[in-house]
N, C-alpha and C positions, 0 to 999 in steps of 0.2 A: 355476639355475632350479629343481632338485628341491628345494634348502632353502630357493627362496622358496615352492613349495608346498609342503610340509610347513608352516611357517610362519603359512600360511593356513590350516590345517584344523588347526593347534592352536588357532588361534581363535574358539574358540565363543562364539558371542555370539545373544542370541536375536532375534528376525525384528525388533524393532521397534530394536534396538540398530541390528544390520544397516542396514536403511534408514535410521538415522538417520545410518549411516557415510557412506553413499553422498548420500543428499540435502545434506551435507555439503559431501562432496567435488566436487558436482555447481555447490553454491553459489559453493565457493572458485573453479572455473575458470570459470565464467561471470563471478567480478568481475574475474579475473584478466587473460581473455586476450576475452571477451565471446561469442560466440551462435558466428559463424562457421567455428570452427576445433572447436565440442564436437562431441566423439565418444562412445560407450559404451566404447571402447577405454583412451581419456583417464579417463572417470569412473573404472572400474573399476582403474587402476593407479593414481588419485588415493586412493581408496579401499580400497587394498591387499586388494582382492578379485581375482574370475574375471568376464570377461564372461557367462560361464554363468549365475554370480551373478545379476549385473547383471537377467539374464532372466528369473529365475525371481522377481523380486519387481515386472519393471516390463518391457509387453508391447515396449514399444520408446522409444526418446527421448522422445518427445509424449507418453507416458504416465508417465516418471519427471519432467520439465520441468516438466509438471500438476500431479505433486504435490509438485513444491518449490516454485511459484508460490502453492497454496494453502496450502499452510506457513506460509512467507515471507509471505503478505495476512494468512492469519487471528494470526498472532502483534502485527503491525503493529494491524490491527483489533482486536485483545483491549485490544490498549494503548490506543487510542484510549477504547474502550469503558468499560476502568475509570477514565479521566479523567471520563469523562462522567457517571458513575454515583458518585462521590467527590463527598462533599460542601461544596457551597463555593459560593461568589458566583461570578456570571455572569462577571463579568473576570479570575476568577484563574482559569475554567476555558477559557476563549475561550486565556487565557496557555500555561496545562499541554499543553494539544492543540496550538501550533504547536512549544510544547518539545520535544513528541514527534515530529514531523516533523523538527524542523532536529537532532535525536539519531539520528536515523535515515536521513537521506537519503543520508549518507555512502555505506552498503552499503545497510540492505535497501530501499529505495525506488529506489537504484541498479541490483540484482538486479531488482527487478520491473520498472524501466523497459525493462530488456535483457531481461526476456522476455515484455513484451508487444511484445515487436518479433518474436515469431515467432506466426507467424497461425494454427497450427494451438491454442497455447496461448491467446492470447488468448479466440480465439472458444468455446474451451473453459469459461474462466473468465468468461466477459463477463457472466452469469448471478450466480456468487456476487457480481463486483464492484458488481453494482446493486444485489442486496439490503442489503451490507454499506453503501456509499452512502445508499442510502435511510434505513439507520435511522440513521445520524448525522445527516442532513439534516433528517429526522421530530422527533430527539431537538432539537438545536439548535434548530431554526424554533418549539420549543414553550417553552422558554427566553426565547428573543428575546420573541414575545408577551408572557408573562406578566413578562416587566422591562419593555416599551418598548411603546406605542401605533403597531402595525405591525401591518399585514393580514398573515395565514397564508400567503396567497401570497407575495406581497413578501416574507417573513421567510427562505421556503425558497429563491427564486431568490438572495436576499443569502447565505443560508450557502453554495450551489452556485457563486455569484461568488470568496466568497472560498475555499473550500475547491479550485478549480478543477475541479467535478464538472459543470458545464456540459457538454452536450452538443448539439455541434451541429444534428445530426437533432431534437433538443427546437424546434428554434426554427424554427416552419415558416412565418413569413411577416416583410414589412419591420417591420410593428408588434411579432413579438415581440422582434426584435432591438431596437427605438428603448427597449421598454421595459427589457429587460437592459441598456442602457449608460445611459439614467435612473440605475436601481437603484445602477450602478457610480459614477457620478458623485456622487451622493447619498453615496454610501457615502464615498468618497476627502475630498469636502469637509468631514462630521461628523469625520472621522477627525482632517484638516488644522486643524480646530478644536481636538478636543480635545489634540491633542497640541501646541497653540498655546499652549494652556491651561496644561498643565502643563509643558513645557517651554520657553517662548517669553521672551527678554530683558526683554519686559514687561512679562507677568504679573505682578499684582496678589499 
């Protein structure tokens, strides 16, 4: 026990290394063993620190969880962002940005789904998750327009279709739901075309 701390306090490392240890550590046991069984006891011996540690950079769980959860989004979101912002035709970028999901969903969309399953985080983050949503849905739906002859509304509810940013509470009556499953239907059958098109036994 004395030469694993001694151990520890050779280890100098500065504040942003530190927490970069620990958000880390904190990543690997939530993909590991998931929400239920974390402790700060667990993080800090994952993290070959002191739970003292632990305290003095993050006021308790819901406060170190918060900012691995915005870590973990905004890295995901950076990604997304530079697809979006890289120059290129409308279908190779609609391509890039599901690449980046199906590369990613393994861990970190795995991490974020395990902790938006705790509700002190969630509601924490519910905030940055809509603006980061917003501007891709903003960004896309102006795309969509300016390639294809599609109302601004319609453009943003199809990228929120297929992006799965719909949200329930959005839809406050039987009309707007008839029109979200239009939109999806529409969408399914141009898709079933064109991939009719280019991939189908009897294409021309």
């Amino acid at each position: 026990m004395l030469a694993e701390q001694a151990g520890r306090r050779r280890r100098r490392l500065s504040p942003d290394q530190r927490i970069k240890e620990i958000l880390d550590a904190a990543y690997a046991l939530v993909l590991q063993d998931g929400m239920s069984t974390l402790t700060m006891d667990k993080i800090a011996r994952q993290a070959d620190a002191s739970k003292a540690l632990l305290y003095s950079y993050f006021t308790n769980m819901t406060d170190l969880l918060q900012a691995l959860y915005e870590r973990e989004h905004d890295k995901l979101q950076a990604l997304h962002l530079a697809a979006l912002n890289t120059p290129h035709g409308f279908e190779e970028m609609v391509k890039l940005t599901a690449k980046i999901n199906r590369e990613n969903q393994n861990d970190r969309l795995l991490l974020l789904k395990r902790l938006e399953a705790d509700v002190s985080v969630r509601k924490a983050m519910a905030k940055t998750d809509q603006q980061g949503r917003s501007d891709v849905v903003k960004f896309l739906s102006k795309e969509i327009t300016a390639h294809f002859d599609v109302p601004k509304d319609i453009a943003a509810d199809a990228v929120r279709l297929a992006l799965r940013f719909q949200e329930q509470d959005r839809l406050h009556s039987v009309d707007d739901h008839i029109k979200q499953d239009e939109i999806w239907g529409a969408m399914m059958v141009g898709a079933m075309q064109e991939l009719e098109k280019r991939f189908g036994k009897n294409r021309r």
